[in-house]
N, C-alpha and C positions, 0 to 999 in steps of 0.2 A: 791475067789480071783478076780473071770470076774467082778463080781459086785461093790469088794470094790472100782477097778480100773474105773470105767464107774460114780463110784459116785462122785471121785476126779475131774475127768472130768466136771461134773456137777457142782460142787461147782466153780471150778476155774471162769467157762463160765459165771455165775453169778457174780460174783466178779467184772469179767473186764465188763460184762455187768453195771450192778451197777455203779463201778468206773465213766464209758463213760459218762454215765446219769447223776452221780453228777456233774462230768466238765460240760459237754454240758448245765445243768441248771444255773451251778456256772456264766456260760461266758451269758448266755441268760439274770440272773439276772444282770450282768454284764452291758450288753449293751442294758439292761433296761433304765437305766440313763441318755442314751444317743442313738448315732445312731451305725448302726450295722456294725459290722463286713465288711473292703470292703470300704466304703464308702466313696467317695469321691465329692466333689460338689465346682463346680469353679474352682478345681484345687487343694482345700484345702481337705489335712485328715480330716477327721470327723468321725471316730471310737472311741467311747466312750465320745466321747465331748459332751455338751449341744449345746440348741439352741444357745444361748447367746454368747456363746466363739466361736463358728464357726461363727456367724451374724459379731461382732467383726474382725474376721482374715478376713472376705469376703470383708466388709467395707475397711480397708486398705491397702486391695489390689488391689481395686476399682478405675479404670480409669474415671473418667466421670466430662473434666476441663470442655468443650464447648459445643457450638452445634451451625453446621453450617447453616445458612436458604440459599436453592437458590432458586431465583427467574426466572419468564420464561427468561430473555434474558441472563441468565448463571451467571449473578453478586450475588457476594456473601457475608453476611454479619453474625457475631458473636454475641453468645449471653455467656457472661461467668459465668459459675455456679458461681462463688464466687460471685458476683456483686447480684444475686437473692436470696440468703440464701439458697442456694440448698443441700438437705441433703437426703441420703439414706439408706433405712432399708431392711435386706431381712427374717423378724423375720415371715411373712408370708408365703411365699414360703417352707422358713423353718421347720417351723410346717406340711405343708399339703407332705411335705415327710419323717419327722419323723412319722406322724401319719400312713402315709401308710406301714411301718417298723412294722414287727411282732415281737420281741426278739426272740421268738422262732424259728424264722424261719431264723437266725444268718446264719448258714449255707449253705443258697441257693446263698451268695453272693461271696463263695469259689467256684461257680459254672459257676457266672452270673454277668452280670457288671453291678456295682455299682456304675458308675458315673455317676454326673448330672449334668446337668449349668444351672443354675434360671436369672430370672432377676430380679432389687430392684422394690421394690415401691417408688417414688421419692418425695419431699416433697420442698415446698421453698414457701417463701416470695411472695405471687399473687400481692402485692402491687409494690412489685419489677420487680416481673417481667415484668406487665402490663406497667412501668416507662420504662423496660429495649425494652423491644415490640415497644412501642411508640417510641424512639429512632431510631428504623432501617433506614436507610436512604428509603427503598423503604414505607415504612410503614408514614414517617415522609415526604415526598413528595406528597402520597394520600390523608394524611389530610389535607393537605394546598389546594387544590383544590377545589373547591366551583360550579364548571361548565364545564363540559367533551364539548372540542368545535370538528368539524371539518372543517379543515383550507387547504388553499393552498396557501404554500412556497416557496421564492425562496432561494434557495441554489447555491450552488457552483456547484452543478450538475445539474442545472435545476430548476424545478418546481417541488416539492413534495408534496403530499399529507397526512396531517398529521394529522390522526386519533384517536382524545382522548378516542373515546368510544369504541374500540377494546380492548380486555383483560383487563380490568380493573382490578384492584387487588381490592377485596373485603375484607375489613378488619379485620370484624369480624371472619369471616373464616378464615383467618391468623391466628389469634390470636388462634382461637380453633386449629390451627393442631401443630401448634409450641407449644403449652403446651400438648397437647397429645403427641407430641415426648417428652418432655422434661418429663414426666411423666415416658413413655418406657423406658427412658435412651436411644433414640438416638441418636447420635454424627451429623445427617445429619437428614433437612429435605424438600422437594422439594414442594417449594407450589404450580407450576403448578400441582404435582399428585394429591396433594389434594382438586385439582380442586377449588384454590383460587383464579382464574381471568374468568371472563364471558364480552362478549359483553352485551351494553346499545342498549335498543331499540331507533335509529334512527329517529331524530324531521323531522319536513318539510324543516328545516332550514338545513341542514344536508343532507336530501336528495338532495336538489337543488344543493349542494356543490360537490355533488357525480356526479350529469349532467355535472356541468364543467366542473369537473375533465376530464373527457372523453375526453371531447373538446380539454383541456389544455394538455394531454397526446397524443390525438393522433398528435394533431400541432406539437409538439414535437420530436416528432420520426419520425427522421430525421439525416438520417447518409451518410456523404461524405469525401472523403482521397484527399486535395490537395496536388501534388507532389510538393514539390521544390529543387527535385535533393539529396544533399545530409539532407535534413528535411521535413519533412512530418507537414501539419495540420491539424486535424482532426474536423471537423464538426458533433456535438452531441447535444443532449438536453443540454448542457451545453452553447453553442452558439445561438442554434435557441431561446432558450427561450427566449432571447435579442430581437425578433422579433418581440415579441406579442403586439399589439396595448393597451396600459391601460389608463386608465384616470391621471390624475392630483393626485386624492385621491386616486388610486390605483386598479381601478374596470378594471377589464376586460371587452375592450369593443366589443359588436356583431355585425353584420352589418345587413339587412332587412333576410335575410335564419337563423340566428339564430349564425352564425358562426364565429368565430374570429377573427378578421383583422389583415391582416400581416402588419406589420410598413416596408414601402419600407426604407426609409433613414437609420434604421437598418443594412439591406443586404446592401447595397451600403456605408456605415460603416465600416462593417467588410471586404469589399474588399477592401478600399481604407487602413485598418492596416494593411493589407494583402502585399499592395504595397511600405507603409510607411518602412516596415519590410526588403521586401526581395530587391526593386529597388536599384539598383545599378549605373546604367547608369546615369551618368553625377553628381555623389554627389562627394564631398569628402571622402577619404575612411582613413583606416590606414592600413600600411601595416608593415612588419617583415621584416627588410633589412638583408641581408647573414652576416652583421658583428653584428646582432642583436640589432639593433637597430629601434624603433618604428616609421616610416615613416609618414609623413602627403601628401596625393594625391591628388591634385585636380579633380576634376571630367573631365574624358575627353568621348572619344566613345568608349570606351569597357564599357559593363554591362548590367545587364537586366530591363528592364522597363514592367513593368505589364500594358496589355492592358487594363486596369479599367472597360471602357463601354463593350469591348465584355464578362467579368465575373461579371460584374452586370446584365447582359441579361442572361448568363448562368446560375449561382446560383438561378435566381428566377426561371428561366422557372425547374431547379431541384427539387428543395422546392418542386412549383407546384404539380409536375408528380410524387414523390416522387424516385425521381430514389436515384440509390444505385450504385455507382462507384467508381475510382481513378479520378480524375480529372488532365491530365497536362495542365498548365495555358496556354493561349496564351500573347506573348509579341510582342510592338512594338518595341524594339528593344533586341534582345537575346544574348546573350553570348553562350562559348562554352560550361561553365556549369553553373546550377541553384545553387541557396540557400544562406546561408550564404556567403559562402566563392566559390563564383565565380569565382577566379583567380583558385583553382585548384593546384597540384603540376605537371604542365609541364608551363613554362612561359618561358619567358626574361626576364631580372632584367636587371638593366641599373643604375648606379650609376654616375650620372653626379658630383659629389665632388672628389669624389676618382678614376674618371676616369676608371671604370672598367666595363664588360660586363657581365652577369652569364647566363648561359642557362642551366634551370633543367628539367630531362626529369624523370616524373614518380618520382618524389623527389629527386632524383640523381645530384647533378653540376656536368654536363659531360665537360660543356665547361666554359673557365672561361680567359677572355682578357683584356690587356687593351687595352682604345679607344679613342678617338678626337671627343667633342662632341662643340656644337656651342661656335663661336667666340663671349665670353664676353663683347672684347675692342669695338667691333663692336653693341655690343647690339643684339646679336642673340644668346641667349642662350638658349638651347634645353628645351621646358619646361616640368614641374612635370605632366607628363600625366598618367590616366591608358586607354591603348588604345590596335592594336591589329593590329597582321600581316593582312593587308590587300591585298598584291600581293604577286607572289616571278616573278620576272624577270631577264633575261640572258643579258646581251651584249648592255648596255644601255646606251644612254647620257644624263646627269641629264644640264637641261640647268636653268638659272638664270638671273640676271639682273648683267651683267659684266663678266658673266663665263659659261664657256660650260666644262661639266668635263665627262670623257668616263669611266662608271664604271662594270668589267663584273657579278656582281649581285647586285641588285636592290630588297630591301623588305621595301615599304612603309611600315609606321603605323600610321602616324597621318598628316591629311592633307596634304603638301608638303615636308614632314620631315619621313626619314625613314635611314633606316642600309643600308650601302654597305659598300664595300671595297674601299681601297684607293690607287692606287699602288705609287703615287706622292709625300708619307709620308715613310721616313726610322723610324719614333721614332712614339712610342702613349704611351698614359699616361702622368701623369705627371701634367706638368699645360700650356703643350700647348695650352689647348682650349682657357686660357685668352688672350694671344693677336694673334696667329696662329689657331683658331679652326675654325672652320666649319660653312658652313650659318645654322645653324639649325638640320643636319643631324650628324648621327651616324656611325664614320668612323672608321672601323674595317680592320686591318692585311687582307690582299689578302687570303693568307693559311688558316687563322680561319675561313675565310666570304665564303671559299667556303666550308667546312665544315657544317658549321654552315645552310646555306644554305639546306642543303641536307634535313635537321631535322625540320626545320620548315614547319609547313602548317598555311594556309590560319584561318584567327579565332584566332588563337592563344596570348592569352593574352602576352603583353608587358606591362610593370610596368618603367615610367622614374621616378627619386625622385633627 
């Protein structure tokens, strides 16, 4: 009975053994056909499939429009597969990992990972592509070139030095690494890595170019900061290069040491645009009246005048020495501030039409009157000056030819003619000043003029219009 039971045993063990065996052969014969059990490549199943029908499903799934080329100074240009007949196979790849697949060994891949990612073999049109190569703007730049020079230029920033035989892009070598990518199916390829630009070895002619340089660079550098308050100018190789002595035809010329000749009329140039620019003193100006209206000023004694000869003695003896500073200009005649806009927001405004006084402190109209300014009928009308507190006085008598008038503050501003009070006027404003106004002077309210008085110093711009 131990026996018959122990043979059932046996026979069964067999059976499912057997069974196992036929499957496991059936599925091995199975993916004989094709690839095994598991397998996936690219992303695609490929169990039981052919080469063919997975080359197929890889192919249309397949990214590969462009391919970027960059060149050393980062600019970038396109090469588009359509345009070169570009076409890709992966029937290779494909084969040498079916072949490496045992059938029988189906199994190992329920264990063990089955995925792969190939890359194609790429294929296109060399006529096209060589047309599509020759197109690159970097590549189509280098052919037209016949002679690598080196040159010295001037620019907007100076004098540059401009070196055609430094990294040359070598074409050939181009052309070989961009079809080796384009081969790999890569999407980018960098022809500095692939070491497609080399320096030309340097003629005599070239060398000598490289001694001036020197020269031309170190004359050049040269840096100074003129102040003018609220604008600055800045002295650079962009300025001094202006300096350099050249011929007629353009040669830079040396003097007996070998060295470059500074062009004085140059510097004594640039300081007199200097003065053209910022002087003030005695032009005509335009000014902004309170009721906004654009003003025309005659030039009177407020403003600044650049002292010319002592900053053409300055600037060279700089040059020279090569110093490095702020420079504040010296003036023969200054104002209370520099630059553009010399009047500043503290002043006097004086409106001789409208009869009015404005005093801004710090941009503010704190004070704001009207006044009596020179008698018309008489031919003494106050005139269009831009000028300047030049006293402040107490308890004065302003004398004339027919009149002695007692005024207790007194603020010249332009030759005989300045602000007081009036105490001998009940009315101002108006159009007194055409036949009752004033020999020339600016008569202001007692109560305002001593006020007003308090706030002005000495310098202080005054604007008549």
């Amino acid at each position: 009975m131990k026996n018959k039971k122990t043979w059932y045993i046996s026979i069964s063990f067999t059976c499912i053994l057997v069974t196992f065996i036929c499957i496991y052969l059936g599925l091995a014969f199975y993916y004989g056909e094709g690839f095994s059990y598991g397998t996936f490549i690219n992303g695609v199943y490929c169990t039981g499939k052919s080469i063919e029908e997975i080359n197929k499903e890889i192919i249309e799934s397949f990214s590969y429009k462009d391919i970027k080329i960059v060149e050393l100074n980062e600019n970038t240009s396109m090469i588009s597969m359509g345009e070169i007949g570009y076409e890709v196979d992966f029937t290779k790849p494909l084969q040498l990992i079916l072949k490496n697949q045992n059938p029988l060994l189906w199994i190992c891949n329920v264990f063990s990972n089955g995925y792969y990612e190939i890359f194609p073999e790429g294929n296109y049109d060399d006529h096209l592509l060589t047309e599509a190569i020759n197109n690159l703007p970097c590549i189509k730049e280098e052919l037209k070139k016949t002679k690598r020079k080196v040159t010295i230029t001037k620019t907007s920033n100076g004098y540059e030095l401009m070196d055609e035989t430094k990294n040359v892009l070598q074409v050939k070598q181009a052309i070989v690494a961009i079809k080796l990518a384009i081969l790999e199916g890569q999407p980018m390829v960098s022809l500095s890595s692939h070491h497609c630009y080399q320096d030309l070895s340097p003629t005599s002619k070239d060398i000598d170019t490289y001694h001036l340089w020197d020269k031309v660079n170190e004359f050049q550098d040269f840096h100074l900061i003129y102040d003018f308050g609220d604008s600055i100018e800045i002295i650079n190789e962009a300025v001094v290069s202006n300096w350099i002595t050249r011929s007629d035809t353009g040669e830079f010329l040396l003097d007996e040491n070998d060295n470059l000749i500074v062009n004085q009329s140059k510097i004594e140039d640039y300081i007199l645009n200097l003065a053209d620019k910022y002087n003030t003193y005695g032009k005509q100006r335009q000014f902004i009246a309170t009721n906004g209206d654009t003003v025309i000023i005659d030039g009177g004694t407020y403003g600044n005048e650049l002292n010319v000869k002592t900053e053409v003695n300055f600037l060279t003896n700089a040059f020279e020495n090569k110093l490095l500073e702020t420079r504040i200009p010296e003036y023969i005649h200054k104002a209370i501030y520099q630059g553009l806009n010399d009047i500043g927001n503290t002043y006097i405004e004086i409106d001789t039409r409208n009869q009015e006084l404005y005093f801004y402190k710090e941009g503010i109209l704190t004070v704001e009157t009207p006044v009596v300014t020179g008698n018309v009928r008489w031919k003494l009308p106050t005139p269009s000056k831009a000028c300047f507190v030049v006293g402040k006085y107490k308890n004065c008598i302003l004398k004339g030819p027919g009149y002695a008038s007692q005024v207790d503050f007194w603020v010249p501003v332009y030759k005989n003619i300045g602000i007081h009070d009036a105490k001998w006027r009940s009315q101002f404003g108006g159009e007194i000043y055409k036949t009752n106004g004033s020999h020339g002077c600016i008569n202001v309210p007692r109560k305002i003029m001593e006020e007003l008085f308090e706030e002005l110093e000495v310098g202080m711009p005054v604007i008549i219009y």
